[in-house]
C-alpha positions as protocol buffer text, in pm:
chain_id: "A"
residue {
  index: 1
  type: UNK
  ca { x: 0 y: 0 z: 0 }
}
residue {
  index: 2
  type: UNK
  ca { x: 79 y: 338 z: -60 }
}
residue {
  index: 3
  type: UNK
  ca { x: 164 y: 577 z: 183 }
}
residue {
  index: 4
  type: UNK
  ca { x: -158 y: 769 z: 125 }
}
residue {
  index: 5
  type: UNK
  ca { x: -402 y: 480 z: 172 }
}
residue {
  index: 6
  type: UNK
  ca { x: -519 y: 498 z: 487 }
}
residue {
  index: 7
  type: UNK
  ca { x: -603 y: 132 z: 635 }
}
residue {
  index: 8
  type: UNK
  ca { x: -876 y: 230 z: 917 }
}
residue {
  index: 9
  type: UNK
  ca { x: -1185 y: 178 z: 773 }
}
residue {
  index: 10
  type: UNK
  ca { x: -1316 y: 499 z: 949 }
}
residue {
  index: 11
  type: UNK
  ca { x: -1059 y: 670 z: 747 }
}
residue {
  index: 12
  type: UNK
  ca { x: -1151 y: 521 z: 418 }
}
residue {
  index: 13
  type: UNK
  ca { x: -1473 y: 605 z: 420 }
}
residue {
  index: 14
  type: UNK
  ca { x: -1438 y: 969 z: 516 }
}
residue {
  index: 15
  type: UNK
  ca { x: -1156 y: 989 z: 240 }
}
residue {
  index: 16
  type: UNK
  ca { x: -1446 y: 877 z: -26 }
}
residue {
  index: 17
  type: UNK
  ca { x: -1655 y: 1110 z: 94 }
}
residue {
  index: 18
  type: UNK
  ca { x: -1417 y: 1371 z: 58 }
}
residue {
  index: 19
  type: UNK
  ca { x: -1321 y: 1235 z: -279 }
}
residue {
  index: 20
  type: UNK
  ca { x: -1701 y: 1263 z: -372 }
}
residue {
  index: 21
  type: UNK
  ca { x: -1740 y: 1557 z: -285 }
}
residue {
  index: 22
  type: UNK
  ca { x: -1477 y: 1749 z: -459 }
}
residue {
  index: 23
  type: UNK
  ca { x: -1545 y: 1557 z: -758 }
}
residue {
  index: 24
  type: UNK
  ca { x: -1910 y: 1711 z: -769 }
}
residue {
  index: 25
  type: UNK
  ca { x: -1708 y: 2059 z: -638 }
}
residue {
  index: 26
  type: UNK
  ca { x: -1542 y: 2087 z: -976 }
}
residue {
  index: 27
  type: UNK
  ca { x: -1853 y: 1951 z: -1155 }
}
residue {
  index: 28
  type: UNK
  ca { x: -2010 y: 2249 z: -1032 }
}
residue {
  index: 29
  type: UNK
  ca { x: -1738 y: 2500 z: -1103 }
}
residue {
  index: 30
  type: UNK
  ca { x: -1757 y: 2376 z: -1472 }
}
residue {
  index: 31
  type: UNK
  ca { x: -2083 y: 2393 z: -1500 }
}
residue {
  index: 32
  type: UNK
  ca { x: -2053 y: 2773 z: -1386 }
}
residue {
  index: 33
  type: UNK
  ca { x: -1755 y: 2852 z: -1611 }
}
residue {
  index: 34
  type: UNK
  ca { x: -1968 y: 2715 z: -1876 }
}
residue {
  index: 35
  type: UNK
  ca { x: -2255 y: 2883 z: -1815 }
}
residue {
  index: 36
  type: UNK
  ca { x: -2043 y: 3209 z: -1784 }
}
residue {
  index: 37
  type: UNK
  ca { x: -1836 y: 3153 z: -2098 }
}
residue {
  index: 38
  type: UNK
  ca { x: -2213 y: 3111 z: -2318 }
}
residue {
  index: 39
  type: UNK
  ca { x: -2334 y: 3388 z: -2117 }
}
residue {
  index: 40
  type: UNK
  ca { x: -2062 y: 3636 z: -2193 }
}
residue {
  index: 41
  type: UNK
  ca { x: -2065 y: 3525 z: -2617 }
}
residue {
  index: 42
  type: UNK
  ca { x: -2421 y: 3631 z: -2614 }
}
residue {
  index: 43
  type: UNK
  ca { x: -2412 y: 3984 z: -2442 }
}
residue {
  index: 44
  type: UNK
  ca { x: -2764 y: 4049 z: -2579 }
}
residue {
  index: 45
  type: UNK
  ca { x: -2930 y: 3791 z: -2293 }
}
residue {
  index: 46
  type: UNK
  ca { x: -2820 y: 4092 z: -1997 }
}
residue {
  index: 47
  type: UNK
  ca { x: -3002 y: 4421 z: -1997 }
}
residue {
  index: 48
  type: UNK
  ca { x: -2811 y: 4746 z: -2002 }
}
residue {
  index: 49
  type: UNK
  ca { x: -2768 y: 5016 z: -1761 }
}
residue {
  index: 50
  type: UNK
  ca { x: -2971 y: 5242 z: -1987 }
}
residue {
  index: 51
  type: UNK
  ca { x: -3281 y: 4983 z: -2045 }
}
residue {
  index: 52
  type: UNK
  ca { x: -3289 y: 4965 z: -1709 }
}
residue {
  index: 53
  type: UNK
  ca { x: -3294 y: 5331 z: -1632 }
}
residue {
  index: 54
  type: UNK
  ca { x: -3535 y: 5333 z: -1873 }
}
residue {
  index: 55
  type: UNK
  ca { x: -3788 y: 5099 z: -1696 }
}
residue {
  index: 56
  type: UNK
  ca { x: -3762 y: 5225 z: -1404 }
}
C-alpha cells in the first residue's frame, strides 16, 4: 500500500466522501464557467444600464 491509503476503515470512508465531494465541487465550477463563458458570447441575454434606467 501506498503511503496515502489509509487502512482504518473509518478513514476510508471519510476519504471517499471527501473524494465525492470534490469531484461534484469541480462539476459544479464547470458547469458555472460554462454557463459564464455562453453567457458572456451572447451579451444580448443581460439588460443594459440604460434599459434599465429606462424601466424604471
Amino acid at each position: 500500500m501506498s503511503a496515502h491509503t489509509p487502512t482504518d476503515p473509518a478513514k476510508i470512508q471519510r476519504q471517499k466522501r471527501l473524494e465525492e465531494t470534490l469531484k461534484e465541487n469541480l462539476r459544479r465550477r464547470k458547469a458555472q464557467a460554462r454557463s459564464r463563458s455562453e453567457t458572456a458570447e451572447r451579451p444580448g441575454l443581460m439588460p443594459s444600464d440604460e434599459d434599465a434606467e429606462n424601466e424604471a
